[in-house]
C-alpha atoms as one frame of an Amber mdcrd trajectory, in Angstrom:
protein
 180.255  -2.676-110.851 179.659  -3.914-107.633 175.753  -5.600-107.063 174.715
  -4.945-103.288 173.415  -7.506-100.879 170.016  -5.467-100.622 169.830  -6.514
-104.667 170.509  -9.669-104.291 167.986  -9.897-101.320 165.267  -8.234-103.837
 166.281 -10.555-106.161 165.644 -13.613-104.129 162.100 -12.268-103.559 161.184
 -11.744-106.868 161.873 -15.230-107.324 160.069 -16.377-104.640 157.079 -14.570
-105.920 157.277 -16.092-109.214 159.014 -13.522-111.232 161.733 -13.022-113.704
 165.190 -12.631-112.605 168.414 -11.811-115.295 172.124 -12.812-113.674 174.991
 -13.095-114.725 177.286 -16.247-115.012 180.692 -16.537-116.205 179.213 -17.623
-119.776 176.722 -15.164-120.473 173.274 -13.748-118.755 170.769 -16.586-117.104
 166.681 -15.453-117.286 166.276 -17.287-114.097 162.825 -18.540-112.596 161.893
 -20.645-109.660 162.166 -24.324-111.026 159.986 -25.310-108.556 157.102 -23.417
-109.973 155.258 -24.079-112.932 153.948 -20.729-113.794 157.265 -19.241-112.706
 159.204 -21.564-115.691 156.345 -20.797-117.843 157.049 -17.075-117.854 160.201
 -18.327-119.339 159.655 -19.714-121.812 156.974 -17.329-123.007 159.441 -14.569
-123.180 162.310 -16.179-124.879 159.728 -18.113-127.337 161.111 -21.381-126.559
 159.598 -24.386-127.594 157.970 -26.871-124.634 160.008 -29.307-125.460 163.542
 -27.889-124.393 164.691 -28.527-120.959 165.996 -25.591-119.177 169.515 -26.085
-116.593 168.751 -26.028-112.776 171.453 -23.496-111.521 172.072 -24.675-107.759
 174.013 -22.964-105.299 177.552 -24.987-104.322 175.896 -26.508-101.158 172.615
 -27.396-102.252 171.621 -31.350-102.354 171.629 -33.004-105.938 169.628 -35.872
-104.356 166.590 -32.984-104.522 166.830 -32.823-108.082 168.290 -36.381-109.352
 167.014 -39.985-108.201 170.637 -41.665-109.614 173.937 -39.671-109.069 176.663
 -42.252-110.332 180.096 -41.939-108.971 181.829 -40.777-111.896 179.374 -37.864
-112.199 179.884 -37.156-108.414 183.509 -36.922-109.595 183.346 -34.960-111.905
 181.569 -32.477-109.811 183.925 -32.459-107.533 186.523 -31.203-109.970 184.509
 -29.028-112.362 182.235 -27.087-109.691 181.636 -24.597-109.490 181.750 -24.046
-113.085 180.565 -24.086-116.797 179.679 -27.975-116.079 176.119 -29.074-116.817
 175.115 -32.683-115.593 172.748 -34.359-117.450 171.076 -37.171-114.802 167.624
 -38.873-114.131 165.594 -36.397-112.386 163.791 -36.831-109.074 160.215 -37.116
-108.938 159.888 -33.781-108.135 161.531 -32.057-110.824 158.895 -30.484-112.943
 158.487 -31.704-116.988 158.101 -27.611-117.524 161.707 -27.620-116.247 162.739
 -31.163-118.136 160.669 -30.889-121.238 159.049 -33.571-120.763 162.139 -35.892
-120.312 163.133 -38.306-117.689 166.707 -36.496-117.492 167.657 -32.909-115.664
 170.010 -30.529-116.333 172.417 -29.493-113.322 174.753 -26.572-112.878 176.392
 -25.060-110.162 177.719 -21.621-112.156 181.077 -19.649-110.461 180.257 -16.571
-110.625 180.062 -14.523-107.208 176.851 -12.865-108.535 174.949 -15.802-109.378
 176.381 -18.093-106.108 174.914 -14.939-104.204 171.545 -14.913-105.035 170.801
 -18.737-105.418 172.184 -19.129-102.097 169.876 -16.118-101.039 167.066 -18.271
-102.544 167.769 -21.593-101.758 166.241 -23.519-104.201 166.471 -24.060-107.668
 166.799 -22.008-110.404 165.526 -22.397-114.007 167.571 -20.374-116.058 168.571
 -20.771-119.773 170.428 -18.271-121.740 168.775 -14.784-120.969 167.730 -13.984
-125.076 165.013 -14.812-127.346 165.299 -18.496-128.687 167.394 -18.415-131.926
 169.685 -15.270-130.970 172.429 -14.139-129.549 173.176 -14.820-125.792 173.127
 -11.781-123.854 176.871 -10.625-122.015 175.441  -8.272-120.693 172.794  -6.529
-118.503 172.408  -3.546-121.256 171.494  -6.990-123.928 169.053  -8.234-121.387
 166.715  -4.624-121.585 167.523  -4.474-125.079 166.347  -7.825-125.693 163.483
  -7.676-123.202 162.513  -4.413-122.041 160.416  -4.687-118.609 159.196  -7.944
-118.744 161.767  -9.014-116.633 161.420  -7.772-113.661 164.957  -7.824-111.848
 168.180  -7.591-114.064 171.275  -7.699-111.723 173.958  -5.719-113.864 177.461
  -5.864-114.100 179.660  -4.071-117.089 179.759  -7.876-118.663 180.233 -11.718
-117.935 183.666 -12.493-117.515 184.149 -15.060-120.494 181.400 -14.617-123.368
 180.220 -18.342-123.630 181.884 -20.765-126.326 179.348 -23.696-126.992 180.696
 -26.784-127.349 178.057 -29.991-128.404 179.049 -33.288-127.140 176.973 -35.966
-128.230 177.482 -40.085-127.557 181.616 -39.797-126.982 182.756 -36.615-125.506
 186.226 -35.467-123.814 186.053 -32.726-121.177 189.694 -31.005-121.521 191.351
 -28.018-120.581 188.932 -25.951-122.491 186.606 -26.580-119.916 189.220 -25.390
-117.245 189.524 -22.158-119.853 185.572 -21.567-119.582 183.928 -22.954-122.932
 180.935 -25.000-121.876 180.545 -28.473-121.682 177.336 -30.686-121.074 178.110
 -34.518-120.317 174.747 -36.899-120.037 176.165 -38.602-116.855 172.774 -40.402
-116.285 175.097 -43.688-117.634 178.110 -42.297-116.982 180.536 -45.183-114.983
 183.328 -44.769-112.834 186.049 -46.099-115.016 184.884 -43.363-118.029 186.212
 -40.656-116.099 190.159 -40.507-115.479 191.246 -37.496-112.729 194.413 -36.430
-113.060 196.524 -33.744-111.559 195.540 -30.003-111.508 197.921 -29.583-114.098
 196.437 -31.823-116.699 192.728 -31.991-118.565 190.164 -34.276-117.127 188.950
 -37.178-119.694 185.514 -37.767-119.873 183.384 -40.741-122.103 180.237 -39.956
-121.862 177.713 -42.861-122.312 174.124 -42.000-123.376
């Protein structure tokens, strides 16, 4: 199932207005708001039930400046950008002034992503800006694969759900906590979150396309 540019365009607005978008990545279904709005992020996390104090991932489009999001971008995570996006990579770094605490929960960190699929790429680059999206499902259950989950799960409180049959890889979580290696899972689609806030240049090791990237993350 194809989704047309006129959805994607409709899409976009809703966002703009302040609304509730579903789309697709290639883990499972985002329930995307502007993260540049307050009341947009707080719609939310009203409807998945999620406590204040979880941060949300900013989904960004592949061309869109980290700099607007995170005051410190060390080299190594610049690298590891480079070889992971677009992708199931989410950046942990010190966020910008701007970045909202309904976005951060409260923390001095953001969460960064810049997802693959063509769905998702289309509409954030159709909205240009940030987008606030965790897993489209209440907190606690299962993440939705598809659109069909999302109106199960949620009915008509979200406004725009742009469907496709389902995501192309149903999402394998992975939690990496003070030491972490970012392998050829990764390149396989399982998630993987590094907090490159302290990350250093001589943690990360690139090798050929052939071979896993090793990562040590430093909290």
């Amino acid at each position: 199932m194809v989704v047309s540019p006129l959805e994607i365009a409709h899409a976009a607005d809703v966002l703009r207005a302040g609304g509730v978008v579903a789309f697709p990545t290639e883990t499972v279904y985002g329930l995307g708001a502007d993260a540049s709005s307050a009341a947009a992020v707080a719609k939310i996390y009203r409807l998945k039930g999620r406590p204040a104090d979880h941060p949300v991932i900013v989904h960004l489009a592949p061309a869109h400046p980290l700099e607007r999001w995170a005051r410190e971008i060390p080299a190594a995570a610049r690298r590891l950008a480079e070889r992971f996006w677009p992708g199931p990579l989410t950046l942990i770094l010190r966020r910008s002034a701007s970045v909202l605490d309904a976005v951060t929960g409260g923390q001095d960190t953001v969460a960064l992503r810049v997802p693959s699929h063509p769905v998702a790429q289309a509409l954030l680059a159709a909205f240009d800006g940030g987008v606030a999206a965790p897993s489209a499902n209440r907190f606690g259950r299962v993440s939705a694969t598809t659109a069909a989950h999302v109106r199960e799960e949620f009915g008509a409180a979200v406004e725009v759900v742009l469907e496709l049959a389902e995501v192309e890889r149903p999402v394998v979580q992975r939690r990496r906590q003070a030491e972490a290696e970012v392998d050829q899972r990764l390149l396989a689609g399982d998630v993987a979150v590094v907090h490159a806030a302290h990350l250093r240049d001589r943690d990360v090791r690139l090798v050929d396309e052939q071979q896993p990237l090793v990562g040590q993350v430093v909290q």
